[in-house]
C-alpha positions as CSV (number, residue, x, y, z in Angstrom):
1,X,9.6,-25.6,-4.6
2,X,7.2,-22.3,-4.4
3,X,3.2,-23.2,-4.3
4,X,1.0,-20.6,-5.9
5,X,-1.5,-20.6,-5.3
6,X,-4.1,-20.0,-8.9
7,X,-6.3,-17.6,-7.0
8,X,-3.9,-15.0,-6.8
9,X,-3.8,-14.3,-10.3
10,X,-7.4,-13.9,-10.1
11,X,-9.1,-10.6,-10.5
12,X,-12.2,-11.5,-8.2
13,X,-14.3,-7.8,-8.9
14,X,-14.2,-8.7,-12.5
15,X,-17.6,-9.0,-14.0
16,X,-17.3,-12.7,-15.1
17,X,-20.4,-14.3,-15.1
18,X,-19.1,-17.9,-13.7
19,X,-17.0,-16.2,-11.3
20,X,-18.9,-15.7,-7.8
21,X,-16.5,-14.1,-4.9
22,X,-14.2,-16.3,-4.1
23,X,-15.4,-19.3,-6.1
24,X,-15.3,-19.9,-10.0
25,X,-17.4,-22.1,-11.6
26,X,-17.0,-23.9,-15.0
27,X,-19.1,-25.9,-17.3
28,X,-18.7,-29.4,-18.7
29,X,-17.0,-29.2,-21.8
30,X,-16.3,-25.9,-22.0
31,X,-12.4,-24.9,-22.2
32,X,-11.7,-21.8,-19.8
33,X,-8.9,-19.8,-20.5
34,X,-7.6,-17.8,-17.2
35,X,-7.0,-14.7,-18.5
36,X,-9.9,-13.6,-19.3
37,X,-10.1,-12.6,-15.5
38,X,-6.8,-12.1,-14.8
39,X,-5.2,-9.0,-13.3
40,X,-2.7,-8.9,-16.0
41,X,-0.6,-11.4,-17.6
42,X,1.7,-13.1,-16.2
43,X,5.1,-12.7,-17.5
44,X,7.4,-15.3,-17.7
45,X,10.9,-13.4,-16.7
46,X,8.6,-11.8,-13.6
47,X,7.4,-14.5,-12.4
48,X,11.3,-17.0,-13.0
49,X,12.2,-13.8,-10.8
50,X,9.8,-14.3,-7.8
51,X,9.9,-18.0,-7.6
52,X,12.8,-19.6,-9.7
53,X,12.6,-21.8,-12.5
54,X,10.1,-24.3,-10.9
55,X,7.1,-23.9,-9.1
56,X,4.1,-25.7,-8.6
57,X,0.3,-24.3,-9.4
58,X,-1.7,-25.4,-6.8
59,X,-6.2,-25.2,-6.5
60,X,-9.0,-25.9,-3.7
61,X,-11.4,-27.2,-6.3
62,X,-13.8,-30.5,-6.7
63,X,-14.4,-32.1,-9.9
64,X,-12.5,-33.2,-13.1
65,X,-10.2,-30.7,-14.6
66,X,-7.8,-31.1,-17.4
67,X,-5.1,-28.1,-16.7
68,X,-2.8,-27.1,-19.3
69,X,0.1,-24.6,-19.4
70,X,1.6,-22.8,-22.1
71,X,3.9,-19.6,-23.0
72,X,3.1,-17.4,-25.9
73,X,5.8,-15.3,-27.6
74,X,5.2,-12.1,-29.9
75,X,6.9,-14.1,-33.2
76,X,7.1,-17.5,-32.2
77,X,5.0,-20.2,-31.9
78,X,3.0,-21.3,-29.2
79,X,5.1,-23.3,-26.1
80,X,3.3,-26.4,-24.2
81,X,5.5,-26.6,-21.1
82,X,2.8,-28.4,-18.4
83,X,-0.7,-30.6,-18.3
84,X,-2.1,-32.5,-15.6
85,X,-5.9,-34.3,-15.2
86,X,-7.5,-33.5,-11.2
87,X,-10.2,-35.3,-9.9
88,X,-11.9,-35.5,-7.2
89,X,-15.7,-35.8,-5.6
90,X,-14.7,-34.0,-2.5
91,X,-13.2,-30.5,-2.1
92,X,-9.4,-31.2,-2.1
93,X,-5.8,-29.5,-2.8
94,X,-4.4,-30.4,-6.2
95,X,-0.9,-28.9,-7.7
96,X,1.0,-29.4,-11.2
97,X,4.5,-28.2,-12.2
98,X,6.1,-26.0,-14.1
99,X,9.5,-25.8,-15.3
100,X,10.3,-22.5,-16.8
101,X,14.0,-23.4,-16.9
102,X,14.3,-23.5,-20.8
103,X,11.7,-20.1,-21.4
104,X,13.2,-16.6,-20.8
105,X,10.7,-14.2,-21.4
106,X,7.0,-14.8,-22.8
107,X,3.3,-14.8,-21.4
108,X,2.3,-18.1,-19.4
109,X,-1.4,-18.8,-20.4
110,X,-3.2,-21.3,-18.1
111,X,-6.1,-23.4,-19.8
112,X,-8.8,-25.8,-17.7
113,X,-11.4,-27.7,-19.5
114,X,-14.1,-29.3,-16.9
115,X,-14.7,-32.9,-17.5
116,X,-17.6,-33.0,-15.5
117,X,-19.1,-30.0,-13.6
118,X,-16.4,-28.5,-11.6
119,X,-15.5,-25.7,-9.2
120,X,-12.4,-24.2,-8.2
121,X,-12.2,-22.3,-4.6
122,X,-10.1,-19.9,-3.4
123,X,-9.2,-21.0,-0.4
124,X,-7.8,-18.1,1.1
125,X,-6.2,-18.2,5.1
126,X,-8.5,-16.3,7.5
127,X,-7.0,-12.8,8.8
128,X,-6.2,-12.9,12.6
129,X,-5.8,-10.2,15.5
130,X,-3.2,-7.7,15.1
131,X,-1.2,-6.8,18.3
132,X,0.3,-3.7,17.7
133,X,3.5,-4.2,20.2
134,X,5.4,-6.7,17.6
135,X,5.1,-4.3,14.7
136,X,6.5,-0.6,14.3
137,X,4.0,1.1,11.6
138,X,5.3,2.5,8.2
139,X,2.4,4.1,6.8
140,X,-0.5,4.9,8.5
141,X,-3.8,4.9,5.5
142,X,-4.8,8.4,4.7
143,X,-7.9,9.7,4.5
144,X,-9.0,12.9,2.0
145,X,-10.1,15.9,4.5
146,X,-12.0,19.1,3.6
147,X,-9.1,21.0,5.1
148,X,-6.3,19.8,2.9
149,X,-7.5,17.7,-0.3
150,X,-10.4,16.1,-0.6
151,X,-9.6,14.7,-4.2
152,X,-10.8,10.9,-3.2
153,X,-9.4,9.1,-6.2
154,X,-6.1,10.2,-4.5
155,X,-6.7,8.4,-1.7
156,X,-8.7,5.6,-2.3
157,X,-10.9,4.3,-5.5
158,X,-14.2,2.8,-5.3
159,X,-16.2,-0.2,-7.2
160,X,-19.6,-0.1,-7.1
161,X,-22.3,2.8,-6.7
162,X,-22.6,1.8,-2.8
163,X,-18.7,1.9,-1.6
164,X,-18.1,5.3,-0.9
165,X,-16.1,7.6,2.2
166,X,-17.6,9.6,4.5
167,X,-16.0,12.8,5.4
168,X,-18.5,13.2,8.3
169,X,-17.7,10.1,10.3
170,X,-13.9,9.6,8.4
171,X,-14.9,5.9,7.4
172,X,-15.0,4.0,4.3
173,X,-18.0,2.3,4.0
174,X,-19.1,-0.9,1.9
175,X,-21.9,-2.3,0.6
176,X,-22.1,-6.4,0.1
177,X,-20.5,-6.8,-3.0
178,X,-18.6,-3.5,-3.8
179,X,-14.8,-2.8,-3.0
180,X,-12.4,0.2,-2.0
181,X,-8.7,-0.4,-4.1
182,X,-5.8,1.6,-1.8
183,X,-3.3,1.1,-4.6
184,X,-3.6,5.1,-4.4
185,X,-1.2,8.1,-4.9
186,X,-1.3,8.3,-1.1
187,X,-1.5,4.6,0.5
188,X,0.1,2.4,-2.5
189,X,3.8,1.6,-0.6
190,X,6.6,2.1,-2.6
191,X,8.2,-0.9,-2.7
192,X,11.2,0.0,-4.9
193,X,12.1,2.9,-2.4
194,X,12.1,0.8,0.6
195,X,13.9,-2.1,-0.8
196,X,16.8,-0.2,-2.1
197,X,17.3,2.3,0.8
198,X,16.1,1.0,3.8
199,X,16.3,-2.3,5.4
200,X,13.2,-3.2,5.3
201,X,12.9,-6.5,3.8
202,X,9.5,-8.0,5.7
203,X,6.3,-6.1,5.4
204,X,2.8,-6.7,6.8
205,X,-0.7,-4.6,7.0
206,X,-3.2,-4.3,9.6
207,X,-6.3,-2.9,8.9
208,X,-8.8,-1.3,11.7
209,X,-12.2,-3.8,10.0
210,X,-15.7,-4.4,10.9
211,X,-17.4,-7.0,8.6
212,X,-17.0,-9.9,6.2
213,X,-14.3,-9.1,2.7
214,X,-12.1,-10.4,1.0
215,X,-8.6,-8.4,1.3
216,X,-5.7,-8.7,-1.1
217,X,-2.4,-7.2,-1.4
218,X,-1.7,-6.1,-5.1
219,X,1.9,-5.7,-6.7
220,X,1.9,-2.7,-9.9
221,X,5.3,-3.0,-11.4
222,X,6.3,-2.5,-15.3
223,X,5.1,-6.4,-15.7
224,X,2.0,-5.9,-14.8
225,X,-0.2,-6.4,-12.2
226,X,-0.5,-9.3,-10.0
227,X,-2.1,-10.2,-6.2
228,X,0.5,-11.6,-3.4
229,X,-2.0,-12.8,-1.1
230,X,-5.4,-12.9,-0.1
231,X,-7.0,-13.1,3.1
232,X,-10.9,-13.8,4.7
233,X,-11.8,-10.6,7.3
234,X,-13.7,-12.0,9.4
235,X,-15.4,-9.2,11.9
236,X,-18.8,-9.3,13.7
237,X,-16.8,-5.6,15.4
238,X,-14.7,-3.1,15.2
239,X,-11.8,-5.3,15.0
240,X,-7.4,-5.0,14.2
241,X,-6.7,-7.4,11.8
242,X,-3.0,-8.5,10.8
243,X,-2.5,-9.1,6.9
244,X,1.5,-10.9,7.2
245,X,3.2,-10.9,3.5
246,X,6.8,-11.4,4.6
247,X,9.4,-11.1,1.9
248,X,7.9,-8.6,-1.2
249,X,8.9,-7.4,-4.4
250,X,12.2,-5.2,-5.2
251,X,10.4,-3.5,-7.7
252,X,6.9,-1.2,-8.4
253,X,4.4,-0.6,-5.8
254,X,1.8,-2.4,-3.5
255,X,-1.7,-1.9,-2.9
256,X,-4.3,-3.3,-0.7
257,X,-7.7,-4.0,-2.2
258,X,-10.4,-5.1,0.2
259,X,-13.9,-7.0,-1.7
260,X,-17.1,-6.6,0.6
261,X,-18.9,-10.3,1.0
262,X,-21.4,-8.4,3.7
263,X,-21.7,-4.8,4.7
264,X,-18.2,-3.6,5.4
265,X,-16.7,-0.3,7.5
266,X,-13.0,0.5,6.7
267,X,-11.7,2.5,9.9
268,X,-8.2,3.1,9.0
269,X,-4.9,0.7,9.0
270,X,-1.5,0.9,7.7
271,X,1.5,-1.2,6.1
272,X,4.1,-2.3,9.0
273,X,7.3,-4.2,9.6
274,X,8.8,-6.1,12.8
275,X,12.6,-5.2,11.1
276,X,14.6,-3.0,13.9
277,X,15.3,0.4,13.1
278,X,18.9,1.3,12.0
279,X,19.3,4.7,13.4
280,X,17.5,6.7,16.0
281,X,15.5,9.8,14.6
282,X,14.9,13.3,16.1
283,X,13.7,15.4,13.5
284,X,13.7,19.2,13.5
285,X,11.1,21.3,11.3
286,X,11.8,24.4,10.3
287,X,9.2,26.8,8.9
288,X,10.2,30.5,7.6
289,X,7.1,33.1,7.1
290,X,7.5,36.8,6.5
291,X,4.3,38.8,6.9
292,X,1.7,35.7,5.8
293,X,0.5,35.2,9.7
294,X,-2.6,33.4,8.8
295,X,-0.9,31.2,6.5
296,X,2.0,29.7,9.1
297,X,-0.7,29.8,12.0
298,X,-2.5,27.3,10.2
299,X,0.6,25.2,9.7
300,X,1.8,25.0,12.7
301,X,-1.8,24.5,14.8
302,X,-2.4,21.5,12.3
303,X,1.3,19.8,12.7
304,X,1.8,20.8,16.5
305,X,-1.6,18.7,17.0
306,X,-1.0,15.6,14.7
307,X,2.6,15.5,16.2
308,X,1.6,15.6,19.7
309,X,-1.1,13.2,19.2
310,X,2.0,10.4,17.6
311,X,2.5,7.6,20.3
312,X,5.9,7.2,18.6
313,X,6.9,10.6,17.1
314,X,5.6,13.0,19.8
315,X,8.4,13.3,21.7
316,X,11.0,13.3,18.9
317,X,9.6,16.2,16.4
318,X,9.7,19.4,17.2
319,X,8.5,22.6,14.8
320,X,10.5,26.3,15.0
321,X,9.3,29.1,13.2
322,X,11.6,31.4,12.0
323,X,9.6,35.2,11.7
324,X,11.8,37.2,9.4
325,X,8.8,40.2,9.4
326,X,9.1,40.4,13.2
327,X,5.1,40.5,12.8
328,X,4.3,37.1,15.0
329,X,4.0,36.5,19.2
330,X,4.7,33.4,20.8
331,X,0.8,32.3,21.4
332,X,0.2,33.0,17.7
333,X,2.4,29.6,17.1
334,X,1.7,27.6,19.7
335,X,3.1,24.3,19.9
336,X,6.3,25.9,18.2
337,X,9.6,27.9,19.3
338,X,9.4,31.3,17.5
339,X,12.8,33.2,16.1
340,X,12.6,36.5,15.2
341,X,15.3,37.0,12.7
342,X,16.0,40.0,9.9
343,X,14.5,39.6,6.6
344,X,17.3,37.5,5.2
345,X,15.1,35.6,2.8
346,X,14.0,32.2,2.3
347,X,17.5,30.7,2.4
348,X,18.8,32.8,5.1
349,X,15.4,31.6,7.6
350,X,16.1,28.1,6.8
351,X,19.7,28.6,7.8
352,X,18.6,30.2,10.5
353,X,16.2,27.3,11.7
354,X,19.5,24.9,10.8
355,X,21.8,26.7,12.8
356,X,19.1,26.9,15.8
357,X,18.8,23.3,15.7
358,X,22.7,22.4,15.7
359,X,22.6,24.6,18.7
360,X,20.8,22.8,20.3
361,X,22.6,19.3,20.1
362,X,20.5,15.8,19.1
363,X,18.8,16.4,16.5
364,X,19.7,14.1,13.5
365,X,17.6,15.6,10.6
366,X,15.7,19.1,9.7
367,X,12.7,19.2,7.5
368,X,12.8,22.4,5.9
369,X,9.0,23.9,5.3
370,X,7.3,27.2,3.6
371,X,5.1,28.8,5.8
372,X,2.1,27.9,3.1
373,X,3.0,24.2,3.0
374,X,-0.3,22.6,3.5
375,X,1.3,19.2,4.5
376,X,-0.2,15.7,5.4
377,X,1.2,15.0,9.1
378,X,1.6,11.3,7.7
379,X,3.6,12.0,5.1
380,X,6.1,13.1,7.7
381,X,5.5,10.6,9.7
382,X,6.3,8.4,6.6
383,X,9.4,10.2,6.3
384,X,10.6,9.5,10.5
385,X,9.8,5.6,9.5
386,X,12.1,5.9,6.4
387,X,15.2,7.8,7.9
388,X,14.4,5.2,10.9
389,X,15.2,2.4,9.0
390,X,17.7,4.2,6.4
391,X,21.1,1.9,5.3
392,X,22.5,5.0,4.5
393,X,22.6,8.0,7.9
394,X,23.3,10.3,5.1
395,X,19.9,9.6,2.8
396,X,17.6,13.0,2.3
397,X,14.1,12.9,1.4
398,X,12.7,15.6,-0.6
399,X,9.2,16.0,-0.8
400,X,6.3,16.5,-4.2
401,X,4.3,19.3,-4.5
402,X,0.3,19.3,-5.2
403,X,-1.0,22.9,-6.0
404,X,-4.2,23.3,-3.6
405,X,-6.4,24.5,-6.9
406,X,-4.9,21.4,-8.8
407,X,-4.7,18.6,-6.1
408,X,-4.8,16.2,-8.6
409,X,-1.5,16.8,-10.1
410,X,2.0,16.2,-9.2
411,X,3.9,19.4,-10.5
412,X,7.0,19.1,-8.4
């Protein structure tokens, strides 16, 4: 039988007054009903889907509690389907079950009215060093640049006046008591993706820490929102630190959201798995330009760098420019093998890049690229990672497109 744990229901940045951290506090006599600082609520057919028909709610707390659980259903009347009195003078581990086995669909409400003065504790297992050998990375975090977007809500959202990024140093920095939520356009992971095309089906997160937080990882899906699992960051340095989750959802996104208890710096990090690859990758990029030098200079000095920088990818990408104005030298695209070719059009330079690459024997997939694409090296990175671990050889990925006077909307 599954222990949850009540804490990761728990929204711990809401602005409840008896809630403190990691710790809620409830007085004598006074019913508390859990959703008022919930994430979301918790559906009934989500939750029968993640952990069967039976489970068992389970709470670091001292006191005396009365615990009641219920479902509520738009039309019908309320359901009583679990109570159970816990007492005790010391902090301790108490559990009751649940049996969802006659309920398909619904809201389950929790209830606790404090018999005496009680406190519930969240309990949470400390974060440990991360050794990088044992894991392959998925996603490294991005970072907003002045160079390509610096639209921050894409990339990460703040809480509190004192969390903010810096694009001087490239850190996130906290504030005891603020928070930085990643469950962003650009370092939520897609867990629907990966589940269905890839066989990924364990997932971790390390994050590059100095300080004292609180860290979560946060499932969005259709049924709301709900946290997987929390850890303590413990930090007195710069520090890798290994957030395991294990099995996770087939459906919606995760996020990691990381609650300062001290002054915090957020260096970078990424989500990873210890699953073996299905495929070996060697990617080809092809870029065609005609006449916009500046443009596909730019391109390829920014990839050539990021790519040769890749402990992993380095010496499986490689970038060919295809010049159909005849107007570019080799040293103007360093980093890149340049094609001079007849202006045959867009269509007719990518073929030309496809063909070059078939050529040349071992390459397994071709990125095709304008010569304007302002592109995050990650996301193609994120792309190698995919294909790496692809069930399908045959799987394409095609990518969104952000106008660069509109960054903050998908059009494409």
């Amino acid at each position: 039988m599954c222990n949850i744990n009540i804490f990761q229901y728990i929204n711990i940045s809401s602005g409840e007054m008896c809630l403190f951290g990691d710790s809620l506090y409830l007085q004598k006599g006074k019913w508390f009903k859990l959703d008022k600082i919930q994430h979301a609520p918790l559906n009934v057919a989500s939750l029968k889907s993640s952990f069967g028909n039976n489970f068992k709610i389970y709470l670091c707390f001292t006191g005396n509690i009365l615990l009641r659980a219920g479902v509520s259903t738009e039309g019908k009347s309320f359901t009583w389907i679990g109570e159970k009195t816990l007492s005790s003078r010391n902090t301790e581990h108490g559990s009751f079950s649940l049996d969802l086995s006659r309920i398909q669909s619904g809201t389950l409400e929790i209830s606790l009215l404090p018999l005496e003065e009680s406190a519930i504790f969240a309990d949470f297992p400390l974060a440990q060093t991360f050794v990088h050998e044992k894991h392959e990375e998925l996603y490294s975090f991005l970072s907003p640049t002045y160079e390509l977007c610096c639209e921050e809500p894409l990339y990460y959202r703040f809480m509190g006046e004192q969390a903010y990024y810096s694009f001087e140093d490239g850190y996130v920095h906290l504030a005891t008591d603020t928070g930085v939520d990643l469950l962003t356009y650009f370092n939520s992971f897609s867990a629907v993706k990966w589940q269905k095309y890839t066989n990924v089906d364990n997932l971790s997160a390390w994050l590059d820490f100095k300080g004292s937080a609180i860290a979560e990882i946060v499932h969005l899906s259709e049924a709301g929102t709900h946290t997987l699992s929390h850890w303590y960051l413990q930090a007195k340095e710069r520090t890798a630190l290994h957030l395991p989750l294990g099995a996770y959802p087939v459906e919606g996104i995760l996020g990691i959201r990381i609650l300062a208890q001290g002054p915090c710096t957020l260096y970078g990090g990424g989500w990873l798995t210890d699953v073996p690859e299905t495929q070996k990758v060697r990617l080809g990029i092809g870029i065609t330009t005609f006449k916009r030098e500046d443009a596909v200079k730019a391109a390829v000095a920014r990839l050539s760098k990021a790519i040769s920088a890749h402990p992993l990818y380095k010496d499986a990408i490689t970038i060919t420019v295809v010049d159909n104005g005849r107007t570019l030298d080799t040293e103007d695209v360093t980093g890149a093998t340049l094609i001079p070719n007849k202006n045959l059009g867009g269509t007719g330079g990518f073929m030309r890049n496809l063909i070059h690459y078939q050529d040349l024997g071992g390459y397994t997939h071709c990125l095709f690229m304008d010569d304007d694409a302002s592109c995050e090296s990650g996301s193609i990175f994120r792309s190698m990672a995919f294909m790496r671990h692809a069930t399908d050889e045959k799987t394409a990925i095609s990518g969104a497109m952000l106008y660069e006077d509109i960054q903050f909307l998908q059009w494409e």
